[in-house]
DONU-20178 format. One record per atom (N, C-alpha, C): residue number from 1; residue in three letters; z, y, x. Coordinates in steps of 0.02 Angstrom, whole numbers, plus 50000, padded with zeros to 5 digits. Each point is the difference from the previous one (the first is absolute). Layout:
<rs>
{seq=NUM&type=ALA&Z=Z&Y=Y&X=X} .
...
</rs>
This chain:
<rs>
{seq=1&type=UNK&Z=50000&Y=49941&X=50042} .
{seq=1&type=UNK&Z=50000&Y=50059&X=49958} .
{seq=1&type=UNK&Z=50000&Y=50062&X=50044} .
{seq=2&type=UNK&Z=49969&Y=50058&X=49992} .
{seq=2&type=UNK&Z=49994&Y=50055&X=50029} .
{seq=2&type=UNK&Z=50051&Y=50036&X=49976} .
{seq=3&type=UNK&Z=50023&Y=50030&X=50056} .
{seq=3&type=UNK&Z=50069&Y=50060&X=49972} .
{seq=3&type=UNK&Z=49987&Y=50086&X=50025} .
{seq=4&type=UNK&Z=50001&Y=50027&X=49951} .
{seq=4&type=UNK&Z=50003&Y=50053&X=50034} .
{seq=4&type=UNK&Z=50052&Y=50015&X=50069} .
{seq=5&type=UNK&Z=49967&Y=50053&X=50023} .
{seq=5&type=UNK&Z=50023&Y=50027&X=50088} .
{seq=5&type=UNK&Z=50085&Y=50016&X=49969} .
{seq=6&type=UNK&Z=50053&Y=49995&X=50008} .
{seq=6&type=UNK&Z=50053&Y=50005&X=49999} .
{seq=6&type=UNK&Z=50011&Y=50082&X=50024} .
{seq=7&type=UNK&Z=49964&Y=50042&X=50004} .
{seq=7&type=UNK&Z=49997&Y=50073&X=49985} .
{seq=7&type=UNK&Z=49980&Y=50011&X=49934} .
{seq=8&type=UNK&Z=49968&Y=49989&X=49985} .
{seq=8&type=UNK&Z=49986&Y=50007&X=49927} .
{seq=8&type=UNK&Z=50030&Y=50004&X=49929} .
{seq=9&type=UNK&Z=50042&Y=49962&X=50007} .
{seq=9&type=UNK&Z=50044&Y=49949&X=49970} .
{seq=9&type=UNK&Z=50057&Y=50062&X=49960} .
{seq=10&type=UNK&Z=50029&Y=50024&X=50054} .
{seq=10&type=UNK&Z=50066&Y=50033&X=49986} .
{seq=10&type=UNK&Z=49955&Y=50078&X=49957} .
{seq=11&type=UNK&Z=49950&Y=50015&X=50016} .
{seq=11&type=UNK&Z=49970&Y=50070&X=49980} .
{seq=11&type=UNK&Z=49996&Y=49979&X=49916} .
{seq=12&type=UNK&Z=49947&Y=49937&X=49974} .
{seq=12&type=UNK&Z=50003&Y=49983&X=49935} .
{seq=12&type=UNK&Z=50058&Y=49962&X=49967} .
{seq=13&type=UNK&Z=50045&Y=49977&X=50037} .
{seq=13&type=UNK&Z=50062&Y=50001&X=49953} .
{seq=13&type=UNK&Z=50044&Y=50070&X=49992} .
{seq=14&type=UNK&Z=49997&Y=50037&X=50053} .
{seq=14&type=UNK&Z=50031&Y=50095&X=49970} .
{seq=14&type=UNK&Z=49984&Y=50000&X=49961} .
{seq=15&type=UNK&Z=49908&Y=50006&X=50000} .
{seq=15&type=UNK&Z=49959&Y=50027&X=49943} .
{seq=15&type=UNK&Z=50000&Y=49990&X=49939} .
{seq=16&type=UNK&Z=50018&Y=49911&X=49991} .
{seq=16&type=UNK&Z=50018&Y=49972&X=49934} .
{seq=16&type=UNK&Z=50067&Y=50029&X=49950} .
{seq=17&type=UNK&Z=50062&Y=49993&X=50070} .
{seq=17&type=UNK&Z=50070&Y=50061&X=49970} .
{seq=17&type=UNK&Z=49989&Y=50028&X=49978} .
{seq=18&type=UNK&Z=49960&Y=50061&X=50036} .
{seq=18&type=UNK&Z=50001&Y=50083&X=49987} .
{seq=18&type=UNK&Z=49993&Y=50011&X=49946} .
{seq=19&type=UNK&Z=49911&Y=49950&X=49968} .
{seq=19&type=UNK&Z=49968&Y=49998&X=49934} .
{seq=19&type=UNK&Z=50050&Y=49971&X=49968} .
{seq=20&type=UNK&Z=50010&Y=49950&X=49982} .
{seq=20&type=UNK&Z=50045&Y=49984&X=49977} .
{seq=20&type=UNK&Z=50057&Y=50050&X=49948} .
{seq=21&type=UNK&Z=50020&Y=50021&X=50062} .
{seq=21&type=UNK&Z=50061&Y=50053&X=49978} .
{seq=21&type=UNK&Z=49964&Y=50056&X=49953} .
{seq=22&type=UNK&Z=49949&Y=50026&X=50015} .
{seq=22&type=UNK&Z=49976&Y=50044&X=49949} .
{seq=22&type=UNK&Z=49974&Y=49999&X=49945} .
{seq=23&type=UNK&Z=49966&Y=49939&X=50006} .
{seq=23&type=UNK&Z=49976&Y=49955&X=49919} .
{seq=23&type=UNK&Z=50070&Y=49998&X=49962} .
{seq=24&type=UNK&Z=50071&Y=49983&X=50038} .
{seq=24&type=UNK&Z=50041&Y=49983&X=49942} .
{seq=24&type=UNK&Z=50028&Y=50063&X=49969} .
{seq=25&type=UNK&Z=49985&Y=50053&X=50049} .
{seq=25&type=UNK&Z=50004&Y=50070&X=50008} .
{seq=25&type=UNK&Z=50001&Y=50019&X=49927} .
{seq=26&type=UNK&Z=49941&Y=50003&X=50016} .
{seq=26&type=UNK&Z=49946&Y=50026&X=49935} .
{seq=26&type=UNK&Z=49983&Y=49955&X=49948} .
{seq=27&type=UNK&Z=50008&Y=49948&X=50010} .
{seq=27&type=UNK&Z=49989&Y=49942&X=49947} .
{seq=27&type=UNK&Z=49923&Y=50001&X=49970} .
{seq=28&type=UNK&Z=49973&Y=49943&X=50025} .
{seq=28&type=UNK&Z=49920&Y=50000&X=49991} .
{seq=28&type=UNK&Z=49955&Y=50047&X=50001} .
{seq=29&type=UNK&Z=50025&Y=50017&X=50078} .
{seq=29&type=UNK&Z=49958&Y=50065&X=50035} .
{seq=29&type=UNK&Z=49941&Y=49952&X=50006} .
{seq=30&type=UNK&Z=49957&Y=50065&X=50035} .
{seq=30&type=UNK&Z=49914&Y=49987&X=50023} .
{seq=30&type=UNK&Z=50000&Y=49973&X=50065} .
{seq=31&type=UNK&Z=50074&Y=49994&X=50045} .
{seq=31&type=UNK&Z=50024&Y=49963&X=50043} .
{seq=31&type=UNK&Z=49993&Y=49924&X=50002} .
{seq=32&type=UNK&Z=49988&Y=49968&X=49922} .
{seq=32&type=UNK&Z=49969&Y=49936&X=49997} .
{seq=32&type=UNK&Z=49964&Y=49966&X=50046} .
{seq=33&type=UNK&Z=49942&Y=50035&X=49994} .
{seq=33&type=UNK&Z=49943&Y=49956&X=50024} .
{seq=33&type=UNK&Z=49998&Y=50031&X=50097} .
{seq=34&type=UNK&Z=50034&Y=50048&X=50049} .
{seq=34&type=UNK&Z=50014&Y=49980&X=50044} .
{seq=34&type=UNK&Z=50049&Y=49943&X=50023} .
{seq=35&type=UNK&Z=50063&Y=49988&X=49945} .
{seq=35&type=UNK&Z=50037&Y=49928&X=50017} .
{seq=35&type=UNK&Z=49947&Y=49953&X=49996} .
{seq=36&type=UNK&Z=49962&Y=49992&X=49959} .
{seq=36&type=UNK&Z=49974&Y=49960&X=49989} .
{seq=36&type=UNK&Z=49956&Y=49957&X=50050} .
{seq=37&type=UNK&Z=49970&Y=50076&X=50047} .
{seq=37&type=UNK&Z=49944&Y=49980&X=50040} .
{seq=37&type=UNK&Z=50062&Y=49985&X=50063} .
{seq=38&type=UNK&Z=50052&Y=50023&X=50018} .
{seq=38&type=UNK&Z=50039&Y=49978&X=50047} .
{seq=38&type=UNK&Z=50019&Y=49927&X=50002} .
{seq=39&type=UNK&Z=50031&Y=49977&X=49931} .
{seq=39&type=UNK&Z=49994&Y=49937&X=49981} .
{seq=39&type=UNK&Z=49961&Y=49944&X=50024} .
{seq=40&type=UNK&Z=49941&Y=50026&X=49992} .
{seq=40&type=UNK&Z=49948&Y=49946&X=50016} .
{seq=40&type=UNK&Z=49987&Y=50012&X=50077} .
{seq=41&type=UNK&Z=50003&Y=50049&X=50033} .
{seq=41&type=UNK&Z=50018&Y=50007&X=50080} .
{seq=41&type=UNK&Z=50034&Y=49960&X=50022} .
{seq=42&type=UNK&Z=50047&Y=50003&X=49985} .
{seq=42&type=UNK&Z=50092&Y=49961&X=50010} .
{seq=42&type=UNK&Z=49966&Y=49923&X=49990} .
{seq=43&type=UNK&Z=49965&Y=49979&X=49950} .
{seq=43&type=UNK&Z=49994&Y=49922&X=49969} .
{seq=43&type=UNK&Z=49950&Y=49978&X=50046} .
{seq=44&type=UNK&Z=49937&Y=50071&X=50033} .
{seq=44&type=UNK&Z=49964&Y=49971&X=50047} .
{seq=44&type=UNK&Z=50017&Y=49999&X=50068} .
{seq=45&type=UNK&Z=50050&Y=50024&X=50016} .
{seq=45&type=UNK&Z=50022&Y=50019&X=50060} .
{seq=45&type=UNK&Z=50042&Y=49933&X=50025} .
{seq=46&type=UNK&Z=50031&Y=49981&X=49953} .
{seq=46&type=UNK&Z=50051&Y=49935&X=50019} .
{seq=46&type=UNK&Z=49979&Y=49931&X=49977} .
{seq=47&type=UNK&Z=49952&Y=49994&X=49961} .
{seq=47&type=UNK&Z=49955&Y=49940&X=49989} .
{seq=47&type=UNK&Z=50047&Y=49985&X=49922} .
{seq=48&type=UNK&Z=50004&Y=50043&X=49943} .
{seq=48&type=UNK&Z=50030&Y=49973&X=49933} .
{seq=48&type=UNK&Z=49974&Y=50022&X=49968} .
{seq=49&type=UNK&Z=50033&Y=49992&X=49916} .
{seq=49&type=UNK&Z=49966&Y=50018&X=49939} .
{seq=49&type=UNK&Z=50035&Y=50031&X=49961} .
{seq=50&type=UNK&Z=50065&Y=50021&X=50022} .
{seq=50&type=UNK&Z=50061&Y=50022&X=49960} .
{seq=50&type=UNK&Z=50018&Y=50055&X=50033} .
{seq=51&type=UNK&Z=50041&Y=50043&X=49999} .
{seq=51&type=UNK&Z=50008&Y=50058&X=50028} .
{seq=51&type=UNK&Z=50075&Y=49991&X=50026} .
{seq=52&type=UNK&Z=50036&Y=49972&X=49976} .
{seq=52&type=UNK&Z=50055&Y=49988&X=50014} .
{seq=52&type=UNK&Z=50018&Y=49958&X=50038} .
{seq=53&type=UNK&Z=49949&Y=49934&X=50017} .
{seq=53&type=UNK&Z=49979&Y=49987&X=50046} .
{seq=53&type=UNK&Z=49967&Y=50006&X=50078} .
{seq=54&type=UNK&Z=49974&Y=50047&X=49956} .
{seq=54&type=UNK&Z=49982&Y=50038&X=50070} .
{seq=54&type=UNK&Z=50043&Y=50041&X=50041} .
{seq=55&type=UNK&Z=50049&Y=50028&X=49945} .
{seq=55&type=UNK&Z=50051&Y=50036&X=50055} .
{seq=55&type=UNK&Z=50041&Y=49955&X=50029} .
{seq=56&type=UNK&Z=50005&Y=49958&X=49954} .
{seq=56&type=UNK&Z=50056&Y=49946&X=50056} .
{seq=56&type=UNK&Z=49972&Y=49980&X=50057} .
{seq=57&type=UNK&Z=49933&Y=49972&X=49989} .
{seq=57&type=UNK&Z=49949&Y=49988&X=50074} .
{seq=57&type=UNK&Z=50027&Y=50070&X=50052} .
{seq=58&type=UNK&Z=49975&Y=50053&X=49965} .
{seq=58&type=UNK&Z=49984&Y=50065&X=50052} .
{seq=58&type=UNK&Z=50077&Y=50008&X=50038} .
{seq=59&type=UNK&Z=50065&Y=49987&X=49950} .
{seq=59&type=UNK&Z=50050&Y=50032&X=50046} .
{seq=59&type=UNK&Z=50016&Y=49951&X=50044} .
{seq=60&type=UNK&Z=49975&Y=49926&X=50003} .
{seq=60&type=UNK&Z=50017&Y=49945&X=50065} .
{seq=60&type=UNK&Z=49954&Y=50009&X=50035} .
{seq=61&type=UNK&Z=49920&Y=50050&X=50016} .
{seq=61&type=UNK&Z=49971&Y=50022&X=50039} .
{seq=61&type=UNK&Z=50020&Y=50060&X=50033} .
{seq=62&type=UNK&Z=50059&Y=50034&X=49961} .
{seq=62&type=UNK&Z=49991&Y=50064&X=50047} .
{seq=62&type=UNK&Z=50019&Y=50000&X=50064} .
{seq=63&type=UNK&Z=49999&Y=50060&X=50029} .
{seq=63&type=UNK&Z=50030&Y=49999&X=50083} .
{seq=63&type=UNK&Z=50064&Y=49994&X=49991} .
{seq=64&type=UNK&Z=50046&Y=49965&X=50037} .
{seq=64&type=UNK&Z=50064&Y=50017&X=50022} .
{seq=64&type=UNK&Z=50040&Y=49954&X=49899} .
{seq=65&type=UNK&Z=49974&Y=49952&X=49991} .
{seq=65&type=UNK&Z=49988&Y=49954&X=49942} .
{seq=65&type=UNK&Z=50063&Y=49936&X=50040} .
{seq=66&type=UNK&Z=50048&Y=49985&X=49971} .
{seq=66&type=UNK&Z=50016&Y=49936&X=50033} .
{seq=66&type=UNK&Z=49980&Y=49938&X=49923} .
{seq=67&type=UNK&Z=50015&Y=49943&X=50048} .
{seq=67&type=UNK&Z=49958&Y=49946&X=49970} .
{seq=67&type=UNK&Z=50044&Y=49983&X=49932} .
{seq=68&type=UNK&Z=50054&Y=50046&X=49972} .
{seq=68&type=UNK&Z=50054&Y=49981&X=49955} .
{seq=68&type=UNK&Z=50023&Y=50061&X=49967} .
{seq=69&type=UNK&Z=49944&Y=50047&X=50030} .
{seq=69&type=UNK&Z=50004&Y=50057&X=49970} .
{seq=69&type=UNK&Z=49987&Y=50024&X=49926} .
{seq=70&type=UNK&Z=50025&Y=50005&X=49964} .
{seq=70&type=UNK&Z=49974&Y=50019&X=49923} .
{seq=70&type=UNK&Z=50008&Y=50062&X=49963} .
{seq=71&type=UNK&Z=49992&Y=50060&X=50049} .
{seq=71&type=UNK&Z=50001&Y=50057&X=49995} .
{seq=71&type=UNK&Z=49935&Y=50029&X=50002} .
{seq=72&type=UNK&Z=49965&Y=50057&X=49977} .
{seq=72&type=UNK&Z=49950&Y=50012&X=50011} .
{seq=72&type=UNK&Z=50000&Y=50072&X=50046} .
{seq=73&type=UNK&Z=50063&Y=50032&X=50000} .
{seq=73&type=UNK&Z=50015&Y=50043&X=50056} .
{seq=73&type=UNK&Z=50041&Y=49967&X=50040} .
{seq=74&type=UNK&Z=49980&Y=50020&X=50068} .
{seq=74&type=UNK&Z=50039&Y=49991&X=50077} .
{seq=74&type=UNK&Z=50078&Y=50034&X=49979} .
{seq=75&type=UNK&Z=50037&Y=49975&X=50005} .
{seq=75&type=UNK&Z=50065&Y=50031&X=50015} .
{seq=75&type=UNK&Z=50028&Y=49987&X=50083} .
{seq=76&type=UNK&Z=50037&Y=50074&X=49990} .
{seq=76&type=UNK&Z=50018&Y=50032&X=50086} .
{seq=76&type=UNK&Z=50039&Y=50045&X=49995} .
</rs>
């Protein structure tokens, strides 16, 4: 399976947050359909079909990721 470059990774899961947070913001903002297209980034980036899946993939790819890690931010 191809994985995205492990730089990548951490920029579209922010991206997913950020949106995130403002869709619930605003509640069925026009913010939609960029989650949306991040979504399918995230699902192509880590080889899935689920999004929630995919973040779980993305946060055991990130940098500085331990193998038992189940955080999606680094804590320090």
């Amino acid at each position: 399976m191809l994985m995205a470059h492990p730089a990548v990774l951490p920029g579209l899961v922010d991206r997913y947050w950020a949106l995130s947070l403002l869709d619930a913001a605003e509640g069925g903002s026009p913010v939609r359909k960029e989650i949306e297209d991040v979504e399918r980034a995230l699902c192509v980036a880590t080889g899935t079909t689920d999004v929630h899946a995919a973040l779980i993939a993305a946060r055991h790819h990130l940098p500085g990721a331990g193998p038992l890690d189940d955080s999606v931010l680094a804590t320090g």
